[in-house]
N, C-alpha and C positions, 0 to 999 in steps of 0.2 A: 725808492729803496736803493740802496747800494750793494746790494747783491750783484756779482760778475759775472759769475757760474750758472752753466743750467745746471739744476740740483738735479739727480737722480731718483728713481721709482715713482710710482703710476698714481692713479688718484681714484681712491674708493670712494665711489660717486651713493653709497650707503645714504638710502634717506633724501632722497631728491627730490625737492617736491614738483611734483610735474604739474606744468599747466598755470599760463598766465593769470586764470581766473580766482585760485588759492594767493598768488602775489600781489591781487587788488583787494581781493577781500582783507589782508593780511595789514595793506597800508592803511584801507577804512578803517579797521581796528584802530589802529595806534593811532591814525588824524583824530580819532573820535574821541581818545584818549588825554593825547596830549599836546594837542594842537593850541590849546590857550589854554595853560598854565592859569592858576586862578579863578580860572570859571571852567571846572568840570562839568563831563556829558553826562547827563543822567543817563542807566544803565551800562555804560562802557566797559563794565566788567565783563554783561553777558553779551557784548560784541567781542569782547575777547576771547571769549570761552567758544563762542562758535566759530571765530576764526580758527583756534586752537581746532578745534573738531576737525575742520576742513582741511587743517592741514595734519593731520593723523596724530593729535594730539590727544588721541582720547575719545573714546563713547560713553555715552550712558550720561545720567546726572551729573553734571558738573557741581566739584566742592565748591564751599563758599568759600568767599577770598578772604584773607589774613586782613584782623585788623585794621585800616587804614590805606586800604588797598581801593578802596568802593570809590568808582568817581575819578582813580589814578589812570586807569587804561589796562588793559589786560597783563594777567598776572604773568610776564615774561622776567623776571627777577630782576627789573629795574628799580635802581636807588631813584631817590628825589634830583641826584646830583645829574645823572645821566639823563632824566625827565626834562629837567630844565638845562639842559648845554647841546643834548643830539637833535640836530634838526628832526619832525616824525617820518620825513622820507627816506632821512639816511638810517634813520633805528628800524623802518623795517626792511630796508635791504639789508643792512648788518642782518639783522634777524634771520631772514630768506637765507642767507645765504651762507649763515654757520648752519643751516639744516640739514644743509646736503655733507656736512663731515662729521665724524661720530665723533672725536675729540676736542672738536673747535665749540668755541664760546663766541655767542656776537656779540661780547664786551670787549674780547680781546679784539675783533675787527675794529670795534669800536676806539677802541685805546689808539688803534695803527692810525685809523683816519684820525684822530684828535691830534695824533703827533704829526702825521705829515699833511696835514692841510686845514686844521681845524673844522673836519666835518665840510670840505671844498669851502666854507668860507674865507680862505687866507687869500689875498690878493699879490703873494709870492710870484715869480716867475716861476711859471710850467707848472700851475696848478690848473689852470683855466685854459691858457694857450702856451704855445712853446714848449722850451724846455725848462728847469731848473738850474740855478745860479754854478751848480755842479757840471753841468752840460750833459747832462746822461737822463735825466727822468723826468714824467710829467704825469700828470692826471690826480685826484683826490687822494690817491692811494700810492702816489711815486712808483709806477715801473719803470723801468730800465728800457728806453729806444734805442741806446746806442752800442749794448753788447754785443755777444755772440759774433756773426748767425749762429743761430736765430737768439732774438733779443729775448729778454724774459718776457717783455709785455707777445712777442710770436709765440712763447713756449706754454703761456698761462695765460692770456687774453686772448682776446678775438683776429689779431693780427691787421686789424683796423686802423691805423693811428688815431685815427679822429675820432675814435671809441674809448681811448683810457680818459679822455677827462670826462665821459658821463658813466656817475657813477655806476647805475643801471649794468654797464660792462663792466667796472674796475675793480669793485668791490666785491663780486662772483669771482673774478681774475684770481683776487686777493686770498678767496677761501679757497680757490681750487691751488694756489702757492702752497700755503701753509699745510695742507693737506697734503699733499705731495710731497711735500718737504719734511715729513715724521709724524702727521699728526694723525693720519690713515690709519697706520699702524704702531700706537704708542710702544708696544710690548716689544717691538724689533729693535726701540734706539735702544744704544748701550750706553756709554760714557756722556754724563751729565755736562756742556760745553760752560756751562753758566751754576756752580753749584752754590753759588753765592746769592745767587738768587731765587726768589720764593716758587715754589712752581716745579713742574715733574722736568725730566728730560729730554721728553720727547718736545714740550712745547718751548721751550730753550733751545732746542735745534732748530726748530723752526723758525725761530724770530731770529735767531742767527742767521739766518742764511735769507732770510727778509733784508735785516740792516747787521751787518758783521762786526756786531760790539754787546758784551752783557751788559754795559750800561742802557743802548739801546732798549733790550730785554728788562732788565728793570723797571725801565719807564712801564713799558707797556704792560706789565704786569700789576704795577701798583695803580694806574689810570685803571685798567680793566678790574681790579678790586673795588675800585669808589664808583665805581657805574652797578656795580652788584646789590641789590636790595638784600638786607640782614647779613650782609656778608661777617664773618668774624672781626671782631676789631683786632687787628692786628698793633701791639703795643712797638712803638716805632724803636724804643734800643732792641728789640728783640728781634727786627727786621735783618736778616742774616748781609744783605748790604750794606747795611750802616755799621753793621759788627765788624762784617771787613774795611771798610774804610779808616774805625776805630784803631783795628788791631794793626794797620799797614806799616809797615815800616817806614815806609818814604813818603808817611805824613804824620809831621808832628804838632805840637801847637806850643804856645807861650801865653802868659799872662801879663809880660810883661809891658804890658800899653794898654792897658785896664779892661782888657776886657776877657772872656770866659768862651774859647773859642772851642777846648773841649769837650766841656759841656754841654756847648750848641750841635757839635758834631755828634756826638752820643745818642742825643735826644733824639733824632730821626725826622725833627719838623725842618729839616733845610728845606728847601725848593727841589726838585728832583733834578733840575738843571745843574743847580748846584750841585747835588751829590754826584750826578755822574760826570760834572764836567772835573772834581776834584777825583773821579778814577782814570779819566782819560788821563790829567793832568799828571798822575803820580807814576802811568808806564813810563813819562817821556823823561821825569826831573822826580828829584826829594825836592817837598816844598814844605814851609812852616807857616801855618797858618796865623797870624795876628789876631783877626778879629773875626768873626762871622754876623751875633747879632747882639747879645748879653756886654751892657760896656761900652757898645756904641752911639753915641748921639741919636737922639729919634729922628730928626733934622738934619740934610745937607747943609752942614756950616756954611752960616752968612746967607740963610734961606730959611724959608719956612717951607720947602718940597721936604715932603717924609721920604726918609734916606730907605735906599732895598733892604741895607741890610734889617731895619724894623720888620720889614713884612719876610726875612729870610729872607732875600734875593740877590744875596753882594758875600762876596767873601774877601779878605784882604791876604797876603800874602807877603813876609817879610825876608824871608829866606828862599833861593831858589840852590838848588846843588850844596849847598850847605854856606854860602856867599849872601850877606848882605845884601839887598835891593838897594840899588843904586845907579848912579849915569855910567860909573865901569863899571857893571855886572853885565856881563856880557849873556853867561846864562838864562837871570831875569828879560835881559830886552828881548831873547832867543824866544824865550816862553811867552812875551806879549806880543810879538810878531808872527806867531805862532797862533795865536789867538783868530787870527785876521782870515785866517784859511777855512774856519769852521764853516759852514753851512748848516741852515735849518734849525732846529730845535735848541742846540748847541750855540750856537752863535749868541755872544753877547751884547746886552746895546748899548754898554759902559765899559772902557777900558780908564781908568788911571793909572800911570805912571811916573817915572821921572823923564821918561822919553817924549821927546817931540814930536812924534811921530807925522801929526797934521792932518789927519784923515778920522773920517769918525769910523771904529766907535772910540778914538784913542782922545784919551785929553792928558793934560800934564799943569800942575799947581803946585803950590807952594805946601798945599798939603797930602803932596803923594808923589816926596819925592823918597821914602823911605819904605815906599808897599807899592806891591803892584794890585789895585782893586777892578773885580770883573765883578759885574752886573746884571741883573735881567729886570727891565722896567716894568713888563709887563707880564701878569699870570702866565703861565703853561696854557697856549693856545692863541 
């Protein structure tokens, strides 16, 4: 996380569930559950209903489970999506461990670790050992080693080092942060940091002060809606982020190089990458979008590799500060040398230019000496 600061006020430990025995029963649940996708446990509902019991979820008869639920793993409002992408050890320490905060959801733990380590399986520096490529954080869940004193991993973990990269510490760490950080007491934040974004106040402060960007926040909000079973569909131009990004002044778009850039920006299916890296991009420059996906080749010209922009994951850029892209636009090279510093989620694994820059993720052709194109090869995770 890139959080500097020790935040301020205590942590309502509400709801804790005591005792290792409830945290084993808790993970037999969910292995019983969703441990092999495609060959469900018979009865795995009522392992979840008694784990549920055990951990003061309830007495008496258990209801019967919704629809389509029988044979999925106990009814903790997990989508399909979240069933098939969260390892079952890291869903139920998420789970354990939003128990102990009245405001917290173990989707949104769940979103944090999807973004900063894919659930500890990213092979990143300073997920596993070390530090990160930032110099400041490690472990599934990225604390801070190198603040303070005291660091935030001393302020909100074990003060172990060798304990932020097993999650078992990191992801407890993670809920007693966010707790502490507004989610304790939702009814005391005041002023919305992120009102652009879907989601109350209080939990917008909190993810703020986890990683210090509403884009940041956005992600984790819209990953933690797709882990949610039955959640609302949220109709994507009606997402109050993409409304902003629509309405910003210092992003416009064109048609004029055939394609419907728009349009695609409207619609709300960009990549989340994408969306947030065009709100980062528009504090620092005005930029004009070319092309995103509608218009564009399916095809990397002079290739049969399916281009990002197909699957959403490329956006082209033909204006920067209100200056042509080109070998003197100083602005545009500004903004793709700029690109080079990102870390993590952010981080592109395609830059085009007209710049020669010589390092990846930069390249430069004969057809991208008029845009600057940024990239993500691969899914969110």
């Amino acid at each position: 996380m890139s959080a500097r600061r020790r935040p301020g006020g205590g942590w309502d430990a509400r709801g804790r569930v005591a005792g290792g025995g409830v945290v084993a029963l808790l993970l037999l649940g969910l292995l019983a559950g969703v441990a092999s996708p495609g060959f469900p446990v018979r009865e795995a509902a009522a392992v979840g209903r008694a784990v549920a019991g055990a951990a003061g979820g309830g007495a008496g008869p258990a209801k019967a489970a919704p629809a389509g639920e029988a044979g999925r793993g106990p009814h903790i409002g997990a989508s399909d999506a979240a069933l098939a992408d969260i390892p079952p050890a890291y869903l139920a320490r998420y789970v354990t461990a939003a128990g102990t905060c009245p405001a917290l959801t173990w989707q949104v733990l769940a979103a944090i670790g999807k973004i900063e380590s894919d659930h500890g399986r990213s092979s990143a520096p300073g997920v596993r050992t070390g530090i990160n490529r930032a110099g400041c954080c490690a472990g599934p869940m990225q604390f801070n080693l190198t603040n303070g004193p005291p660091s935030t991993w001393d302020t909100w973990g074990t003060g172990v080092r060798a304990h932020v990269y097993d999650p078992a510490h990191a992801v407890p760490a993670a809920a007693r942060k966010l707790c502490g950080d507004g989610l304790a007491r939702p009814e005391a934040v005041g002023r919305d940091p992120c009102p652009q974004v879907l989601g109350s106040a209080a939990l917008h402060t909190a993810l703020r002060r986890y990683n210090n960007a509403c884009w940041y926040v956005h992600e984790v909000v819209t990953l933690a809606g797709g882990y949610t079973r039955a959640a609302p569909a949220q109709v994507p131009a009606r997402d109050p982020f993409v409304r902003a990004l629509v309405a910003s002044p210092r992003i416009t778009t064109t048609a004029s190089h055939g394609c419907d850039p728009a349009a695609d920006l409207a619609s709300g299916r960009l990549d989340l990458r994408v969306q947030s890296l065009l709100a980062v991009l528009a504090e620092r420059h005005t930029i004009r979008l070319s092309c995103l996906r509608t218009g564009h080749s399916r095809f990397v010209k002079g290739t049969t590799r399916v281009s990002n922009h197909t699957v959403w994951r490329a956006v082209d850029i033909d204006r920067v500060d209100g200056r042509p892209v080109s070998r003197a636009s100083a602005a545009a090279r500004d903004l793709a040398l700029w690109l080079d510093g990102l870390q993590g989620p952010l981080r592109p694994s395609e830059v085009g230019s007209p710049f020669e820059i010589g390092r990846r993720p930069y390249f430069s052709d004969e057809g991208h000496q008029g845009h600057v194109h940024i990239g993500y090869s691969d899914p969110l995770g």
